[in-house]
C-alpha positions in Angstrom: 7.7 -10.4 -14.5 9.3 -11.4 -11.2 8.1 -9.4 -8.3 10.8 -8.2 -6.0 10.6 -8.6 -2.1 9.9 -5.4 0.0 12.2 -4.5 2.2 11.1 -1.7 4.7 14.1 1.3 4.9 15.3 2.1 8.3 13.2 5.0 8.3 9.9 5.0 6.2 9.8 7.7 4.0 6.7 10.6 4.2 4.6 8.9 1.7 4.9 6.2 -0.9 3.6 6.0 -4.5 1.3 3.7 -5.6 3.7 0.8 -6.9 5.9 1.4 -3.5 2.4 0.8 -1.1 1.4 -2.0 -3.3 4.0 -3.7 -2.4 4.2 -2.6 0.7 1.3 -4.0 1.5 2.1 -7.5 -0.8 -1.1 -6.7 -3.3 -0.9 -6.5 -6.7 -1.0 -3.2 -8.8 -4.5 -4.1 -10.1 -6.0 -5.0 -6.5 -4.8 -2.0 -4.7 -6.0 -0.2 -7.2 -9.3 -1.3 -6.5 -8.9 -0.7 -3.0 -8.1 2.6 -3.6 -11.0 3.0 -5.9 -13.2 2.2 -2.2 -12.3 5.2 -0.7 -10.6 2.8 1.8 -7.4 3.7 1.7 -7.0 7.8 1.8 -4.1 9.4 -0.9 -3.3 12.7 -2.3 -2.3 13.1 -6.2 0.9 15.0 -7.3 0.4 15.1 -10.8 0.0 11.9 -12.1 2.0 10.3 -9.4 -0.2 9.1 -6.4 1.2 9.7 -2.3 0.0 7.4 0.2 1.1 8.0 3.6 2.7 4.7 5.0 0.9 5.2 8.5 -2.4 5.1 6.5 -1.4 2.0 5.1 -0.1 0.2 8.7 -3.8 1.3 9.9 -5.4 -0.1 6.6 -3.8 -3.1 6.7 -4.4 -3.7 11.1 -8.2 -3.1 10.4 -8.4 -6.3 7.9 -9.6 -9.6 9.1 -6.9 -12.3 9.6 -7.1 -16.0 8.6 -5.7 -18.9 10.8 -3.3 -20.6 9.1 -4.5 -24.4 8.8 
């Protein structure tokens, strides 16, 4: 399966679901589910569906470390 490239709308919506902030945040299905599994990453259930707000997800991702590129 070939993963698609994120594109971020002109205005983010209120939340996205958990395939949405996946890629959002360019991690697999499998690894942000095991972020979320942490507790790092706050998100509210609607049914089955999960909602994670995409200003939690800019803070998430500008508290990780960065690499140099060599």
């Amino acid at each position: 399966m070939q993963v698609k490239p994120f594109t971020v709308p002109a205005a983010k919506p209120a939340a996205f679901d958990f395939r949405t902030a996946a890629r959002y945040l360019g991690l697999s299905e499998p690894a942000f589910r095991d972020v979320l599994k942490t507790g790092e990453i706050p998100y509210r259930k609607a049914g089955r569906r999960y909602l994670i707000a995409p200003q939690v997800l800019d803070a998430w991702l500008a508290g990780q470390p960065t690499q140099a590129a060599k």
